[in-house]
C-alpha positions as CSV (number, residue, x, y, z in Angstrom):
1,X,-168.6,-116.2,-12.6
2,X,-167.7,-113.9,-9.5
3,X,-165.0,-115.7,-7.3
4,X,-167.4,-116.4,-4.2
5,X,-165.6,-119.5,-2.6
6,X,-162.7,-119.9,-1.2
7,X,-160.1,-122.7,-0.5
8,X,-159.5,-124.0,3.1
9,X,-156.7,-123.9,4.6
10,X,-156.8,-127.7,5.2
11,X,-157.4,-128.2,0.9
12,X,-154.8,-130.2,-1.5
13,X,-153.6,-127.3,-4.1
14,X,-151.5,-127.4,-7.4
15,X,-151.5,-129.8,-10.4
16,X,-153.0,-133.2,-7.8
17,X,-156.3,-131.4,-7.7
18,X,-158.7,-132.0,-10.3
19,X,-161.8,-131.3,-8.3
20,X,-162.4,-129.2,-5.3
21,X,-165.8,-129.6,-2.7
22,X,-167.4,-128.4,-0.4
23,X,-165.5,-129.1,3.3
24,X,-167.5,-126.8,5.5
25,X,-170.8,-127.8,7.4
26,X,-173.0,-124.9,9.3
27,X,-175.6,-126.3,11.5
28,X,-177.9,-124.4,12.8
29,X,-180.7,-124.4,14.8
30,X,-185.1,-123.7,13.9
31,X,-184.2,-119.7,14.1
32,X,-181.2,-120.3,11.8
33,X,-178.5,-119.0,13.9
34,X,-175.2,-120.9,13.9
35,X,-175.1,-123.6,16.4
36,X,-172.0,-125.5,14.6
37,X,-169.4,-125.0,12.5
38,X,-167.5,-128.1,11.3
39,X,-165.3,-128.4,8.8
40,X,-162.2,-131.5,7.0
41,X,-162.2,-133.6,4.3
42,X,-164.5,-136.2,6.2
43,X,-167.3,-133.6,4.8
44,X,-166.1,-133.4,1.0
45,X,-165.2,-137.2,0.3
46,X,-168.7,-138.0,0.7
47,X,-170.0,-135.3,-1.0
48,X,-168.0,-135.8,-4.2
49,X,-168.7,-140.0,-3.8
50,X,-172.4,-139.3,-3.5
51,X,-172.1,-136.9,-6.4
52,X,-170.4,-139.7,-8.6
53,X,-173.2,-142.4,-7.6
54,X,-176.1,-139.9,-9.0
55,X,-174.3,-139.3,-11.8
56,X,-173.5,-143.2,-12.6
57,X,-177.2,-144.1,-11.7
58,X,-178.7,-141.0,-14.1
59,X,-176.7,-142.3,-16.6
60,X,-177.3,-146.3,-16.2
61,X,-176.6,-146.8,-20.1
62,X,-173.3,-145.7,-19.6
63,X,-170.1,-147.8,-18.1
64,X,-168.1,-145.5,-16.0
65,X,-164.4,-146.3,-15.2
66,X,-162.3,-143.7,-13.4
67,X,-161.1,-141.7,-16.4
68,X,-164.4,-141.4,-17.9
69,X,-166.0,-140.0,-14.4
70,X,-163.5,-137.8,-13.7
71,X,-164.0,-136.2,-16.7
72,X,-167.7,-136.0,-16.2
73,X,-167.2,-134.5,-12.7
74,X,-165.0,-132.0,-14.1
75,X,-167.3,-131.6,-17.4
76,X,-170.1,-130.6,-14.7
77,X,-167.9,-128.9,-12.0
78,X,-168.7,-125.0,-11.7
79,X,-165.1,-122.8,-13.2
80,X,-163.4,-120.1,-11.9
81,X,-165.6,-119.8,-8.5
82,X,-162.7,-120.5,-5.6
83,X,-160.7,-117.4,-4.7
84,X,-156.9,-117.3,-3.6
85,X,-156.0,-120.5,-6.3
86,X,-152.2,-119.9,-7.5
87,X,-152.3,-120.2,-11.7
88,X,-151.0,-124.1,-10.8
89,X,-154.5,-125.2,-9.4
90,X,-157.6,-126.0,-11.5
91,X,-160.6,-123.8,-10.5
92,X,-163.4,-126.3,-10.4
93,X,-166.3,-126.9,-7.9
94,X,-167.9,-130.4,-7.5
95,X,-171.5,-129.6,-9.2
96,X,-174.1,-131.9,-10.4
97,X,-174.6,-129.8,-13.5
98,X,-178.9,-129.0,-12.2
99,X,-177.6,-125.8,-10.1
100,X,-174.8,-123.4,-9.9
């Protein structure tokens, strides 16, 4: 996959990440031009919580515990689509596994 994202200059880096998201909002407005531009980690904690909650209430016959939904975040994440990582940082994108 072609490097099309890259990391803010707000984002975590090195061996601490396991998971990057999304942290960037555009609003815009009926004609689609940019009205807003918002960005921080208050945009990215809920997208990766909602992310877990759809995955844990797909997958009702299984008992999730930290370990074992990390790993299925990071089993489903998109690799090698953030640009500018140093060799230290996983390259991984919070997906839900339906679209890339």
């Amino acid at each position: 996959m072609e490097n099309i994202y890259e990391i803010a200059d707000y984002s975590n880096f090195g061996k601490c990440v396991d998971l990057f998201a999304p942290g960037t909002v555009i609003i815009t407005n009926k004609n689609n031009e940019i009205i807003a531009n918002v960005f921080g980690t208050s945009f990215s904690s809920p997208f990766v919580a909602g992310l877990a909650a759809t995955i844990m209430a797909e997958n009702s016959d299984i008992e999730f515990d930290y370990e074992s939904l990390k790993n299925k975040l990071i089993e489903l994440s998109v690799k090698d689509a953030i640009k500018g990582l140093d060799d230290e940082t996983p390259n991984r994108l919070a997906n839900n596994g339906k679209h890339s």
